[in-house]
C-alpha positions in Angstrom: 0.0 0.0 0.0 1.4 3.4 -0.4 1.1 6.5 2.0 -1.2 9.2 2.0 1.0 12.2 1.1 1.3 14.5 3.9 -0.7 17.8 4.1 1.2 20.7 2.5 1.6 23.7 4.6 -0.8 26.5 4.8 0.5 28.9 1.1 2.1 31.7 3.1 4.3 29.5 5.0 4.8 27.1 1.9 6.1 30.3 0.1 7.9 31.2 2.1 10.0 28.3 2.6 10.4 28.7 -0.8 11.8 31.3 -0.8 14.3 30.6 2.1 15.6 27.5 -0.1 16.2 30.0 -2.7 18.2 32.6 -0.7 19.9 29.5 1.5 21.8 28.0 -2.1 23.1 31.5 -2.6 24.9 31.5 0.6 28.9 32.3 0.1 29.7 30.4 3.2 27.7 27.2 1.1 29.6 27.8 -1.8 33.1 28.8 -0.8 35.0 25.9 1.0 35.2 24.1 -2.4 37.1 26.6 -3.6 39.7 27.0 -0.9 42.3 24.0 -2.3 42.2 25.9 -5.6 43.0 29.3 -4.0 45.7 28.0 -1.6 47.6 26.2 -4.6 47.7 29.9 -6.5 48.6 31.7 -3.0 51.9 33.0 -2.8 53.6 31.8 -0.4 54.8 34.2 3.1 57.3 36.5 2.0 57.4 35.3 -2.0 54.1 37.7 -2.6 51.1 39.4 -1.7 47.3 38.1 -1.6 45.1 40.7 -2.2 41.0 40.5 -1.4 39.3 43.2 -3.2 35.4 43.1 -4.0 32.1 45.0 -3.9 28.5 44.3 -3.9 25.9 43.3 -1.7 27.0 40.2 -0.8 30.3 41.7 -0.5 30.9 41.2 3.4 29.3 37.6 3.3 32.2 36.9 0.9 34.8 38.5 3.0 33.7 36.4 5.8 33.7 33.1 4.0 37.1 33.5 2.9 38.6 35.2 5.9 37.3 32.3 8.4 38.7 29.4 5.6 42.1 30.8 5.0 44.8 29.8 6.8 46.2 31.9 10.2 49.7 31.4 8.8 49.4 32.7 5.3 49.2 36.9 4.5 46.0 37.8 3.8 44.7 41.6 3.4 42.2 44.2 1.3 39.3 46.0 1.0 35.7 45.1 -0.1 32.7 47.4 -0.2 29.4 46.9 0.9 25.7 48.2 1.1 25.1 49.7 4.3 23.4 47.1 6.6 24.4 44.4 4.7 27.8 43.6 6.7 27.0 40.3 8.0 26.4 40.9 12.4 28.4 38.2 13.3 31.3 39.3 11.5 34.5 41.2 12.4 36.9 41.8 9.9 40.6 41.3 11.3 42.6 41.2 7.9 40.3 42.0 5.2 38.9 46.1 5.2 34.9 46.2 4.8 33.5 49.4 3.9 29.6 50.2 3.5 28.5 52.3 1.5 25.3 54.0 -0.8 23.1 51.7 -3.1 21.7 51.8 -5.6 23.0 55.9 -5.8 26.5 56.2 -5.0 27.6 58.4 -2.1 31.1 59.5 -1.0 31.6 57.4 1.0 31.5 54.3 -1.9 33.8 56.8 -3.9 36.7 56.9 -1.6 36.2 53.2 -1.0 36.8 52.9 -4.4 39.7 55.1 -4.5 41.3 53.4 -2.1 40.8 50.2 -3.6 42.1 50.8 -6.8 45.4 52.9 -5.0 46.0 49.1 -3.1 46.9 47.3 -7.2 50.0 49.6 -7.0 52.8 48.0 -7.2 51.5 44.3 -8.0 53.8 41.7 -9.8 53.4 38.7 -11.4 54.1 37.4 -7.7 51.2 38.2 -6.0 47.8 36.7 -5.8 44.6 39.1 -6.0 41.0 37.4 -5.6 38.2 39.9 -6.6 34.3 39.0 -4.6 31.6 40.7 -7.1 28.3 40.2 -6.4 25.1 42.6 -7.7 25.1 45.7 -6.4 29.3 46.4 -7.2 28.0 48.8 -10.0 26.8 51.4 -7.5 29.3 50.7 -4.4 32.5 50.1 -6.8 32.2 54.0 -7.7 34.9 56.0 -9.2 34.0 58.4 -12.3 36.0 58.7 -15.3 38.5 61.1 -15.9 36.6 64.9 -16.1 33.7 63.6 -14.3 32.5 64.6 -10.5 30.8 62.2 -8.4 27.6 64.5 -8.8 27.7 63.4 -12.4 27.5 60.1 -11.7 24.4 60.3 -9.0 22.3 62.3 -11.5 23.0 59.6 -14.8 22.5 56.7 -12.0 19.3 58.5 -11.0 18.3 58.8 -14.7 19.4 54.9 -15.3 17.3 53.6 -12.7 14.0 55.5 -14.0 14.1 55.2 -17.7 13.2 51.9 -17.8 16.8 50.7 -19.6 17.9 47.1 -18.8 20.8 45.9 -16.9 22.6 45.4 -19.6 22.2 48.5 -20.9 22.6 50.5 -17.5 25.5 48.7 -16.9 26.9 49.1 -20.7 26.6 53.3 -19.6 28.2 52.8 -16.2 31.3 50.8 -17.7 32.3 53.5 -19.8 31.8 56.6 -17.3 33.9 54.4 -14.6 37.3 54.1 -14.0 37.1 51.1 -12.1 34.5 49.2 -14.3 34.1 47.5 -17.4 37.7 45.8 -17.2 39.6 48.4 -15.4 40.6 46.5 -12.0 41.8 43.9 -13.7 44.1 46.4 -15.8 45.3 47.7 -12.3 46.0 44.6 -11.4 48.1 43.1 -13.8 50.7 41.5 -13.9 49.4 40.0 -11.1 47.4 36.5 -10.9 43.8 37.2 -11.0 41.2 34.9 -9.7 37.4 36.3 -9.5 34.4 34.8 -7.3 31.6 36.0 -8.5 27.8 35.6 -7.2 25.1 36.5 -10.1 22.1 38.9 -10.4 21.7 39.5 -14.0 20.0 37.2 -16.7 22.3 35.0 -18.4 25.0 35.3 -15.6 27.4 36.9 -18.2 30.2 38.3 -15.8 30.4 40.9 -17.8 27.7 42.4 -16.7 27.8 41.5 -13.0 28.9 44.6 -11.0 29.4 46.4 -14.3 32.3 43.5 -14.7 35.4 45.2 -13.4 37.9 42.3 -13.5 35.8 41.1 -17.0 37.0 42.4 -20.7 34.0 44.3 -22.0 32.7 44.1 -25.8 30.4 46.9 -25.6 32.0 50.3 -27.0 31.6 53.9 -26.1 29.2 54.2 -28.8 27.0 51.6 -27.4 26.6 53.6 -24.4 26.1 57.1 -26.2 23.3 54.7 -28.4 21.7 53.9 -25.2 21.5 57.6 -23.2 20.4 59.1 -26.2 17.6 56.1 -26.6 16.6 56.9 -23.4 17.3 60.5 -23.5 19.7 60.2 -20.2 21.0 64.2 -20.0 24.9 64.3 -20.0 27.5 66.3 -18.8 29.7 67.5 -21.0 32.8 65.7 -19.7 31.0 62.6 -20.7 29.9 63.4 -23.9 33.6 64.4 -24.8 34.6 61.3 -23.6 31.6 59.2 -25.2 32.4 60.6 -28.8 36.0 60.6 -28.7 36.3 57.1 -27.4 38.8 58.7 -24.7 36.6 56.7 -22.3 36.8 53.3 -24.2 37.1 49.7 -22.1 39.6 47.2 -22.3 38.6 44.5 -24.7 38.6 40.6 -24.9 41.9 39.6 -26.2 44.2 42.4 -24.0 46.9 40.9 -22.1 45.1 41.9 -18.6 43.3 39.2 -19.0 45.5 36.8 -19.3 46.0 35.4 -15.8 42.2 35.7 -15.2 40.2 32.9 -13.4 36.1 33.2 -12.7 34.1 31.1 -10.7 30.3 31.5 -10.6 29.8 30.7 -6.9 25.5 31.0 -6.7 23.2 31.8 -9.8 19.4 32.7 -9.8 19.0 29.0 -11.7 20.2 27.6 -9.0 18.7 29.4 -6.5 15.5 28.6 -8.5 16.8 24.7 -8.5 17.2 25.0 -4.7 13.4 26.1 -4.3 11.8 23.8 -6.9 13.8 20.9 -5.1 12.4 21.9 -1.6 8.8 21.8 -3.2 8.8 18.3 -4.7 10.4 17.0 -1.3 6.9 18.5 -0.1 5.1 16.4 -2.8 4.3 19.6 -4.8 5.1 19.4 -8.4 7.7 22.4 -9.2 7.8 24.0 -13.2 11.0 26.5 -13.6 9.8 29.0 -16.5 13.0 30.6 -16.7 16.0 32.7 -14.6 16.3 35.1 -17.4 12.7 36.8 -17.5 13.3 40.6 -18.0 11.0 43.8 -19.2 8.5 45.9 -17.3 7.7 44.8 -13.7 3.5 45.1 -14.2 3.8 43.7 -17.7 5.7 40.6 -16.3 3.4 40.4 -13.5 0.1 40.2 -15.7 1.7 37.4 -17.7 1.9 35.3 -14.7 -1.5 36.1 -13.6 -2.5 34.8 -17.1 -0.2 31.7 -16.8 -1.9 31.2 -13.0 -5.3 31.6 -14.2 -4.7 28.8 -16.8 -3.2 26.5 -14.5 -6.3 27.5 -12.1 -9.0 27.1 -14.6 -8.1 24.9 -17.3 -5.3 22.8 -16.1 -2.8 24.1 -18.8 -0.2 24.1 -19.6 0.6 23.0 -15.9 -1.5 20.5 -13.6 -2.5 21.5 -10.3 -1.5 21.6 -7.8 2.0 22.9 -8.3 4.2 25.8 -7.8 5.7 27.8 -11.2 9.0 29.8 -10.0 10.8 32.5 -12.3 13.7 34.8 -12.1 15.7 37.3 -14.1 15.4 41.2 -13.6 12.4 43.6 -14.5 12.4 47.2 -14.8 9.6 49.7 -13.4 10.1 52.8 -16.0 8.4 56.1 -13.9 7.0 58.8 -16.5 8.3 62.2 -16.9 6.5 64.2 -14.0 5.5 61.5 -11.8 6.7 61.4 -8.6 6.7 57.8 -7.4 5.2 56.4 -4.5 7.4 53.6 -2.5 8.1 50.2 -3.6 10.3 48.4 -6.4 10.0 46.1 -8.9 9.2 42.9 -6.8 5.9 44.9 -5.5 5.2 46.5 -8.6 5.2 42.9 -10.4 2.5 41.6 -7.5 0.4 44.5 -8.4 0.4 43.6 -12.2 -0.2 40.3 -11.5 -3.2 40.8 -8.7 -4.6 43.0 -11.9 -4.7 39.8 -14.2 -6.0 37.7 -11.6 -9.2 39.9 -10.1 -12.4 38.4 -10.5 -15.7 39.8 -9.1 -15.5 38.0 -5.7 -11.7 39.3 -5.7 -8.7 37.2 -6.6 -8.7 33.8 -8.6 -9.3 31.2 -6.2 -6.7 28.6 -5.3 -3.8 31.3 -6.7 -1.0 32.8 -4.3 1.8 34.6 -5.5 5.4 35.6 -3.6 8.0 37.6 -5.2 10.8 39.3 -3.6 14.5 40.4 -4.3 16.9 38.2 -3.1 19.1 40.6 -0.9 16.2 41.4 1.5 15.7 44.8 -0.2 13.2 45.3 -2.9 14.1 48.9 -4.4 15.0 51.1 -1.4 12.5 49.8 1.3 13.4 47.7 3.8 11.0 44.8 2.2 12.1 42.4 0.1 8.8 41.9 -1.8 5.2 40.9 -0.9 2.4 38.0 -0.9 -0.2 38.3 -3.0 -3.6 35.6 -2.1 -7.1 35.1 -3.4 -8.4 37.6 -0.5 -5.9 40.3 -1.2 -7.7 42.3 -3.3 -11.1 42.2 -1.3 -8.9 43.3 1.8 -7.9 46.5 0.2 -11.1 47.4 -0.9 -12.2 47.2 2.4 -9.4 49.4 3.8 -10.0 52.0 0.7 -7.3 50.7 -1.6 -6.7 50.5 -5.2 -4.1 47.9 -6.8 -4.6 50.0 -10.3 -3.9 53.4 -8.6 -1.0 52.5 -6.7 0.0 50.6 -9.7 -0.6 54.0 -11.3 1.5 55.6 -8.6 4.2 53.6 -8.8 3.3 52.8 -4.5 3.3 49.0 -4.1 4.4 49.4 -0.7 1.2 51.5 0.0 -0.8 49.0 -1.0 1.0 46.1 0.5 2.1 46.8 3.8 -1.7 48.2 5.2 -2.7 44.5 4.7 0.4 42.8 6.6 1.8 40.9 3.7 5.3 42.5 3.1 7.6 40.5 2.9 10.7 41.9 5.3 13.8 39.4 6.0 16.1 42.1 6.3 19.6 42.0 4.2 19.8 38.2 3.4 23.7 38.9 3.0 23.7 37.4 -0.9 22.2 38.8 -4.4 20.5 36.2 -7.5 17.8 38.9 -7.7 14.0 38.5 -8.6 12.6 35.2 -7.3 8.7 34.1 -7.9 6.5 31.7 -7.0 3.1 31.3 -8.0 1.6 28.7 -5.6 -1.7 27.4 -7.6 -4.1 24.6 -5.3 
């Protein structure tokens, strides 16, 4: 005979368990000790060399951590990484490695002389020494040093303009590359002619390093006319310094092929597929049938979010393309693109995708029955709240019609977090201390 299958937890809790697998497999301190035999073999060793640590992102001081409790007491260890502010890990205090927090997703001056004094730390590097780069999502804003000719006040106002045009991360980061003298190849230029091994932990779609952080230990194939192609698409105001620099290819990256390269190692320690993998694992061990759509899902936040309200209702309604009960998970990174003249509300793009898809999913009694939705960033932080995301349930909308809500006019507001947190179903970890970005999970019973 076989066994009943056990009663699946209530759908908030089931979520966010899900959710917990997801951030869990994106763990440096998981990931790392496999990598320490390869490290110590390239370490110099005491008094032949130096071993450098340098790094930024949000999971920046995770990294640190990982490394700095694995390596060994005997062996020279030193450097700097930068951080988002709140995100250095509680439990940890730096004895040889520098961490620094600093402003995301806008760059402050604090991030700037980080950065300076990170890049002033690859003087004097030989072939000798050992430098292992931590880059995780986030870098682009906290690994801050403008281009020759441009102020750090430049850079805030294009960042500000980046983040509301509705460009992609590729694209942002394409424009940040070439306005940086850090990015886009840079630190790795510094570096040489030193060996170069990078760790890096994924947020963008297709986990091209690359584009991670902006890619400043990674050859970049984009050009400064790619970038002058993508601020006037999106009609991103320049200084004049940057234009100069833009047109005369005076700010141009180091490409595939140049000899800073050369010594370069990457190792992709945690992915969003993964993390994805990790969740879709932890649902079948439930007895809940799990369907991956895809880690690379980008575009508008509310456009994504009605898709997956269509997808749901299917499942819901007609069985299809998906039996239920199951869970459908997704990842990758939308955009929320605020108008000219509108002055957004609070929230980001985790919220703003929940909205979309409650939208898609209204019926007259409320939501579609049987249908609950979780989607939050994976660093804790979704936008600059101090939520990483939301639940969405059948009941959600009828709840904030009876407090006086609107999902369309905060949608129109750009105000997820208005509409969310009145009905108690933010979703608020605090800094989970690692960064695969967007996760979703559409819970359909």
């Amino acid at each position: 005979m076989f066994a009943a299958p056990s009663p699946l937890p209530p759908p908030r809790e089931l979520l966010l368990r899900l959710y917990a697998a997801a951030v869990a497999r994106a763990q440096p301190s998981q990931q790392m000790p496999a990598c320490l035999p390869e490290l110590l073999a390239l370490a110099p060793k005491p008094g032949q060399g130096r071993t450098l640590v340098l790094g930024a992102g949000k999971a920046g001081g995770a990294m640190a951590q990982s490394l700095e409790a694995l390596w060994p007491a005997d062996m020279p260890l030193s450097g700097l990484v930068i951080t988002r502010y709140g995100h250095r890990p509680p439990d940890y205090l730096p004895r040889r490695i520098e961490l620094v927090e600093a402003a995301h997703p806008v760059p402050d001056e604090v991030g700037l002389q980080a950065s300076r004094s990170l890049l002033a730390m690859t003087q004097g590097l030989s072939e000798h020494d050992l430098v292992i780069c931590l880059i995780s999502g986030g870098g682009s804003a906290l690994l801050s040093l403008p281009a020759p000719g441009l102020s750090l006040a430049d850079k805030q106002q294009i960042n500000r303009a980046l983040l509301r045009c509705g460009a992609s991360i590729s694209e942002m980061n394409c424009v940040r590359k070439h306005l940086s003298a850090v990015k886009g190849g840079r630190l790795a230029q510094a570096c040489a002619p030193a060996r170069l091994h990078t760790f890096l932990i994924s947020d963008v779609p297709g986990d091209d390093p690359a584009l991670i952080a902006s890619g400043p230990t990674v050859a970049d194939a984009t050009t400064c006319a790619d970038a002058l192609t993508i601020c006037q698409r999106y009609r991103i105001q320049l200084p004049s310094a940057a234009l100069q620099g833009l047109r005369s290819g005076a700010f141009e990256t180091p490409k595939p092929g140049d000899p800073s390269f050369a010594s370069q190692r990457l190792t992709l320690l945690a992915t969003p597929q993964l993390s994805l993998q990790a969740a879709a694992d932890a649902a079948r061990a439930l007895g809940l049938p799990a369907h991956i759509l895809s880690d690379e899902i980008e575009g508008e936040s509310r456009e994504i979010g009605r898709m997956h309200g269509a997808l749901a209702r299917a499942v819901a309604r007609r069985g299809e393309p998906f039996a239920k009960p199951c869970v459908i998970l997704s990842g990758g990174e939308t955009t929320v693109t605020v108008a000219p003249g509108i002055k957004p509300g609070q929230g980001g793009r985790a919220t703003e995708f929940l909205l979309g898809c409650a939208l898609a999913l209204a019926t007259e009694q409320g939501g579609e029955p049987g249908v609950h939705v979780l989607a939050a960033d994976t660093d804790g932080i979704d936008g600059v709240g101090e939520n990483a995301g939301a639940l969405l349930s059948p009941s959600s909308l009828a709840r904030a019609q009876a407090l006086g809500l609107s999902a369309q006019a905060a949608l129109d507001a750009h105000d997820a977090l208005g509409f969310f947190a009145p009905l108690g179903d933010l979703v608020s970890p605090g800094p989970t201390f690692t960064n695969v970005n967007d996760f979703r999970a559409l819970l359909i019973l």
